[in-house]
C-alpha positions in Angstrom: 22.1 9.1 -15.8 18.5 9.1 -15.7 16.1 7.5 -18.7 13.0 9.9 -19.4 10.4 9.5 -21.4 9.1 11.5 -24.1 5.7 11.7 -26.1 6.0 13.2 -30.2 3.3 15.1 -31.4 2.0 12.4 -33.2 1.3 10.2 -29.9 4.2 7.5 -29.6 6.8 7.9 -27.1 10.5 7.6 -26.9 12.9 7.0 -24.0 15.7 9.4 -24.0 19.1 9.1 -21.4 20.3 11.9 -20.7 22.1 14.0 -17.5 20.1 15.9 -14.5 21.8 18.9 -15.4 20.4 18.7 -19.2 17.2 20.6 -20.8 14.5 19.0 -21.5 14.3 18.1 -24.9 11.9 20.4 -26.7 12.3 18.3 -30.8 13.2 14.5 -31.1 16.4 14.3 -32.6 15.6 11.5 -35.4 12.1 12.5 -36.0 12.2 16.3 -35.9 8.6 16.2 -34.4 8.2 18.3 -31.3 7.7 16.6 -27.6 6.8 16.8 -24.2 8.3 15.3 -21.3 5.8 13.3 -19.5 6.3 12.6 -15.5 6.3 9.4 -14.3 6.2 8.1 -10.4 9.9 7.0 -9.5 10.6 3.4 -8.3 11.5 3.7 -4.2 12.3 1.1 -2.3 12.8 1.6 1.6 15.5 -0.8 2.8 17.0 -1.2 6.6 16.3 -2.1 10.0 13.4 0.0 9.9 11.6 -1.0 7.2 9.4 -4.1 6.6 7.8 -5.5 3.4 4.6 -5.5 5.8 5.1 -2.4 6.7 2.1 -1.3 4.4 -0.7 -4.1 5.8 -2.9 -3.2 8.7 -3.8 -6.8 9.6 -0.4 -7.8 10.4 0.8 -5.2 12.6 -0.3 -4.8 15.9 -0.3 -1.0 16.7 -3.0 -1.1 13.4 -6.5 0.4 14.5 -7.7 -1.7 11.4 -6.8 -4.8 13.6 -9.9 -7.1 13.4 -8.7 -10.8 14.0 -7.8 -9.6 17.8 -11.0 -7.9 18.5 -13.1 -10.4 16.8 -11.5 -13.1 19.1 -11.6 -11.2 22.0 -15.6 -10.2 21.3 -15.9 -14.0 20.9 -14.6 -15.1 24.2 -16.3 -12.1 26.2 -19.5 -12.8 24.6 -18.6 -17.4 25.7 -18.1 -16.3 29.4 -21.3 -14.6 29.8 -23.5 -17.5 28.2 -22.2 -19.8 30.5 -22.5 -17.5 33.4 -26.7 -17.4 32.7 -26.9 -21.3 32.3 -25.7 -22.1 35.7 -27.9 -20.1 37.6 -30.8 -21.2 35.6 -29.6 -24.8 35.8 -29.5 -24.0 39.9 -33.1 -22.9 39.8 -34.2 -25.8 38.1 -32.9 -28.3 40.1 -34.5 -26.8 43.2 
């Protein structure tokens, strides 16, 4: 059976248990005040083979546009390989 929560007319709120199939309240049984249901998120968890707690970071999984570390290295090395490309022939024409 489900716990909801209730708010009095005066502010303060009160858990109440009660069955799926019950009405809302509509009075608070020990006050007599009138309330309101208030609506709260429920507390999912996905569990099984296809869920992972990591499921919801970017950086750690690979099919992630958001991906930086890769491309960073990646930019890195590209940009090493050109550098070294420019000194030899320069280092060539020197020496001639």
């Amino acid at each position: 059976m489900p716990l909801y929560t209730y708010r009095r007319e005066d502010g303060t709120t009160f858990d109440y248990r009660q069955s799926f199939s019950d009405a809302p309240l509509t009075v608070d049984p020990q006050t007599g005040q009138k309330v309101t249901r208030i609506v709260q998120a429920a507390g999912v968890i996905f569990k099984g083979s296809g869920f992972y707690v990591n499921d919801s970071k970017g950086a750690r999984n690979p099919a992630s546009p958001n991906n930086g570390a890769k491309s960073e290295a990646k930019t890195d090395a590209e940009s090493a390989k050109p550098a070294a490309e420019t000194s030899t022939p320069a280092a060539t024409a020197a020496a001639d």
